[in-house]
C-alpha positions in Angstrom: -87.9 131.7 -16.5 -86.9 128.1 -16.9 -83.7 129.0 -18.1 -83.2 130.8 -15.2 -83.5 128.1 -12.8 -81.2 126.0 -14.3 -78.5 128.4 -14.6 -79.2 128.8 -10.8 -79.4 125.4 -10.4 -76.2 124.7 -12.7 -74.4 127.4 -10.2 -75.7 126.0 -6.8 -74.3 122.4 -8.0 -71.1 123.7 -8.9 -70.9 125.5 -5.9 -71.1 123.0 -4.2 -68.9 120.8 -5.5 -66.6 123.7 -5.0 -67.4 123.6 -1.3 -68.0 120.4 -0.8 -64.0 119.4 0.3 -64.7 122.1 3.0 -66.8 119.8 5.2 -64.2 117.2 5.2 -61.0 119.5 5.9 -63.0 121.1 8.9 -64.1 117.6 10.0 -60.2 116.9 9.7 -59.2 119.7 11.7 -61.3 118.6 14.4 -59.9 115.5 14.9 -56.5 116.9 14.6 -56.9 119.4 17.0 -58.7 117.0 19.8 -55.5 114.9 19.8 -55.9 112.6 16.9 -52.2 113.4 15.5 -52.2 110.5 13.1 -55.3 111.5 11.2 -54.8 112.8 8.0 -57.5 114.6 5.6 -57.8 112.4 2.4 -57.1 114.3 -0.7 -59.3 114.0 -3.5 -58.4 116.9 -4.9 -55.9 119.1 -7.2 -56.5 122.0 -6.8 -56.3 124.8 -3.8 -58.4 122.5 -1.5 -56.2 119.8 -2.3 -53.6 122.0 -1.4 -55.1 123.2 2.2 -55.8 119.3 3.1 -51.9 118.8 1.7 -50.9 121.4 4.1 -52.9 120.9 7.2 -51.6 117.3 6.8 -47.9 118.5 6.5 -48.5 120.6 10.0 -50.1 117.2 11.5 -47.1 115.6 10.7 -44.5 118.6 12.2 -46.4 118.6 15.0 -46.1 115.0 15.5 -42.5 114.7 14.9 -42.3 118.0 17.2 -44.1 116.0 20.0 -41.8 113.1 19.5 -38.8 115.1 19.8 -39.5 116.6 22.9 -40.7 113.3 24.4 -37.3 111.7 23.2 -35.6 115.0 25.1 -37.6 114.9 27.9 -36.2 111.4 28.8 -32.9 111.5 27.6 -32.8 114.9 30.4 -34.1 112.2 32.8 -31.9 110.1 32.2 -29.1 112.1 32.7 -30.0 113.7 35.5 -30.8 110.7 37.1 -27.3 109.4 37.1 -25.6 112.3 39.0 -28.1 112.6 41.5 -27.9 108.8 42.2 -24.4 109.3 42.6 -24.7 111.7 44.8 -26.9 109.9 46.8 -24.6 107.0 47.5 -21.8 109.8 48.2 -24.3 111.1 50.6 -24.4 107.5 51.8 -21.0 107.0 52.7 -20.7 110.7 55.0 -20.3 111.1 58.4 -24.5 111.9 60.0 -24.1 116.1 60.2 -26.7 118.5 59.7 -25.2 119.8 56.1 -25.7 116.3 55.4 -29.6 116.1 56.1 -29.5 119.3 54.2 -27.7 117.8 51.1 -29.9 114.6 51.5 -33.4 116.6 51.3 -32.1 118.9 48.9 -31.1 115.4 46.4 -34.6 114.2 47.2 -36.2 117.1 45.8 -34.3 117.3 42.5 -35.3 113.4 42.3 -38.7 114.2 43.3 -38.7 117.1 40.2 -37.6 114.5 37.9 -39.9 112.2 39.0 -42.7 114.5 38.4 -41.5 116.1 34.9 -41.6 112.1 33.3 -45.2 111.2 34.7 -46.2 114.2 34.2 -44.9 113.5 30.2 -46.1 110.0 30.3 -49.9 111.5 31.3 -49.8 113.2 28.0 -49.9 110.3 26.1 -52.4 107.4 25.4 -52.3 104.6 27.4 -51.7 101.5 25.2 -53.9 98.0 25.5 -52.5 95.7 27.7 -51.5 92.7 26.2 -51.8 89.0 28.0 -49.6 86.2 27.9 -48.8 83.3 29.8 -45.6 83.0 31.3 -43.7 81.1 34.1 -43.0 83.0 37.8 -39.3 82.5 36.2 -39.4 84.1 33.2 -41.5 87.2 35.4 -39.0 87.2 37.3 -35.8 87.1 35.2 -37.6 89.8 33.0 -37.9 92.0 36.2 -34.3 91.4 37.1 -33.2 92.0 33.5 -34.9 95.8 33.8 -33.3 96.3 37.5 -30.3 95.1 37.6 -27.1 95.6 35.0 -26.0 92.8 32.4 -22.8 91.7 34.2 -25.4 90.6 37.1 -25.9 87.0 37.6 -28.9 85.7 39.2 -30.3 82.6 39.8 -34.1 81.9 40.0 -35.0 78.4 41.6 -38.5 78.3 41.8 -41.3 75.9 40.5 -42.8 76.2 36.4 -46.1 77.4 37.5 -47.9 79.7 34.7 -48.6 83.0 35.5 -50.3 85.8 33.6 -49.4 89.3 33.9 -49.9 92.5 31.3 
């Protein structure tokens, strides 16, 4: 009899050292599948639950890179459309007022406004990052805002006073 319950105690232990990497791999999956893309299951193991946390880390990463990718396309499809339809737009500046012309102007808004949507609409999707503070002049605001806007070639000139500003 007592050799019986240590055999089953012997089987229950390696059992469960056999099933113990389960716990963690499932507590992986969870946090992969709520969002958390950059958690990865840690792999203590060789053998075949080594090898599931190996692979369910692999997909984590393709997934990752897939999200990537079609953020990367999403705005580079932005982008481009943008240009044409702001050319357009000034085009659509420079006609005579008609009625094709109203119809032309509402019909550019509406692409703009589609673009518009698809990038918040991607930028929603992601994480918002902390804002970081830093002390800077009204100048520097400024010339960074005029940097973003307008073109390199444009020169502009910023006379103001040196008064430190914070912004995020």
């Amino acid at each position: 009899l007592l050799g019986l319950f240590l055999v089953l105690g012997l089987l229950y232990l390696v059992l469960h050292w056999m099933i113990s990497p389960l716990k963690l791999i499932q507590a992986g999956i969870s946090r992969i599948g709520s969002g958390e893309l950059d958690y990865r299951i840690r792999i203590t193991r060789q053998d075949e639950m080594g090898s599931l946390a190996t692979e369910i880390n692999k997909m984590a990463d393709d997934i990752d890179n897939m999200l990537a990718a079609k953020q990367q396309l999403l705005l580079a499809i932005s982008h481009e459309l943008r240009s044409p339809i702001t050319r357009s737009k000034v085009a659509l500046s420079l006609m005579e007022d008609s009625p094709m012309k109203d119809e032309l102007k509402g019909d550019i808004d509406e692409m703009e406004k589609l673009v518009t949507d698809l990038l918040d609409a991607e930028r929603l999707n992601h994480r918002h990052q902390q804002l970081h503070y830093s002390q800077v002049t009204i100048n520097q605001l400024i010339e960074h805002a005029i940097e973003q806007t307008f073109a390199e070639d444009a020169s502009v000139e910023v006379l103001a006073s040196n008064a430190p500003l914070q912004y995020g």
